[in-house]
N, C-alpha and C positions, 0 to 999 in steps of 0.2 A: 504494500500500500504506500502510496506517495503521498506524505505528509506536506502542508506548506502552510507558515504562518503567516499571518503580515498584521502591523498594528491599523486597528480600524478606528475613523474622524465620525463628524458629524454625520454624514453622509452614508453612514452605515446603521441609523437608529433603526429600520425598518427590517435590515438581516437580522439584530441581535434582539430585538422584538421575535422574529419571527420564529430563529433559533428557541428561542427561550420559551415559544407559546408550542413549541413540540416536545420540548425538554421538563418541562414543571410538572406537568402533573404526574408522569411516570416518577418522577423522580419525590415530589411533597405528596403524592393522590391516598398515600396509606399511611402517615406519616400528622398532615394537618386536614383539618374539617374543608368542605368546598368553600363554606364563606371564608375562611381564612386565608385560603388558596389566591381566589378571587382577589381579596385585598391586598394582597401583598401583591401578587401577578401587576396589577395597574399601580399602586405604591412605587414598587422597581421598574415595571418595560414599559409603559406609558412613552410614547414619543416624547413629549414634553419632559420629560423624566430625564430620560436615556442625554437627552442634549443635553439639560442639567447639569447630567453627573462629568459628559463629557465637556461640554463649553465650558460651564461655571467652576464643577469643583474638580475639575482636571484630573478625572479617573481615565488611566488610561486603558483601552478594548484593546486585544487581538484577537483575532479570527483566524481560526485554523480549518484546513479542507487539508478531505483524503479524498484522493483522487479527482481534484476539481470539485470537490459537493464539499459545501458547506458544513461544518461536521463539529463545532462548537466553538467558545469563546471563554475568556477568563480579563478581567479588570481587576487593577490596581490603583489605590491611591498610599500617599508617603503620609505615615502617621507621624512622625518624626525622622530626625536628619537620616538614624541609621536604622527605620523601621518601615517598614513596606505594609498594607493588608490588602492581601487577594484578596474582593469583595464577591467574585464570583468568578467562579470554574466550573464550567459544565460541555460535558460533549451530547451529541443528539444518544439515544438508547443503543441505535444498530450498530456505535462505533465502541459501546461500555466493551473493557475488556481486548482493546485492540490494540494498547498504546497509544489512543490518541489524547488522554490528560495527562497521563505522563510524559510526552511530546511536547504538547504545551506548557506544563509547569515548566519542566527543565528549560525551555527556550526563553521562557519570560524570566527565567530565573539567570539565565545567562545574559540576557539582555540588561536585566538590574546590575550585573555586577560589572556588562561593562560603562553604565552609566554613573555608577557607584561602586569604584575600585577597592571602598574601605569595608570591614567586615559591616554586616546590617543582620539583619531579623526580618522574618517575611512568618507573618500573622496572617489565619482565616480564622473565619468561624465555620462550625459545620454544624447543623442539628445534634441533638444528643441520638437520634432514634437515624437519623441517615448512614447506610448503608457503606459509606463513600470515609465513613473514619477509619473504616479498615484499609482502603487505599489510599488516603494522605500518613496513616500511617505506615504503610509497608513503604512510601516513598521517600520515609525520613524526618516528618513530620513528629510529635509528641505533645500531649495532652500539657496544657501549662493552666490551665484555668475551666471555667464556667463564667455564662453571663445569660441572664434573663431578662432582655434587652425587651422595654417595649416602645411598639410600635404604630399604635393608632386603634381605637376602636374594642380595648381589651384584650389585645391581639399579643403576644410577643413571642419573639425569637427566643428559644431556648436551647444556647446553643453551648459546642465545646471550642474553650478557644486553644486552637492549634499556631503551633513555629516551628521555622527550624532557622537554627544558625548558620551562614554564610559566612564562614573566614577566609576564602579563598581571593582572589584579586581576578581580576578580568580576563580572561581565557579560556 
């Protein structure tokens, strides 16, 4: 399979919308209730959103394709000088288990260090109950906290907060 990333602008709201409205529910559908689904779904991929987070608060998207098809996406913004947090990692279903998150962490993670040669930390959150803490852990990842983040409407994120350290320099 030929993987290919590239960092996606404004002008990509509509793939990472689109990506993301095939990706949520397999991924939250057993996990959270439909109305929670719902609110969060337009909360996060809302056009008006997605520019947001890229124009305004400078989260930067990549978009990765295997084989020419569109096949998931991961954002980051800089929590501080030497901290990073993936806000979101997600591939479409048919690629889970093919190397394409691990593909893209690794790429976006090498991309960090060559934009940030000094050591850093790179933070997510992941549900307590998703599926997917087993592969940010077998990735190198490790469990540093909890947070019971809310979110609008009674709603909140209950998540585990995951890192891993980056001491290596640019290459």
């Amino acid at each position: 399979m030929n993987l290919f990333i590239r960092k996606a602008d404004i002008n990509d709201c509509s793939l990472i919308r689109d990506l993301a409205s095939r990706i949520w529910e397999h991924t939250y559908g057993s996990i959270l209730s439909k109305e929670q689904l719902a609110y969060m779904f337009e909360m996060m991929y809302s056009i008006d959103n997605l520019y947001k987070q890229i124009a305004i608060l400078k989260h930067q998207f990549f978009i990765i394709s295997a084989d020419e098809r569109p096949a998931g996406y991961l954002s980051f913004e800089e929590k501080t000088d030497d901290t990073f947090i993936f806000q979101k990692i997600y591939a479409v279903p048919e690629f889970h288990g093919k190397g394409v998150g691990r593909h893209l962490v690794e790429q976006v993670i090498s991309y960090l260090k060559d934009i940030h040669p000094q050591p850093f930390t790179v933070e997510l959150y992941v549900n307590r109950e998703n599926p997917a803490v087993g592969f940010y852990e077998h990735i190198g990842f490790v469990k540093s906290g909890t947070r019971d983040y809310p979110i609008g409407d009674g709603y909140y994120m209950n998540d585990y907060i995951m890192s891993i350290n980056i001491n290596s320099v640019s290459g």
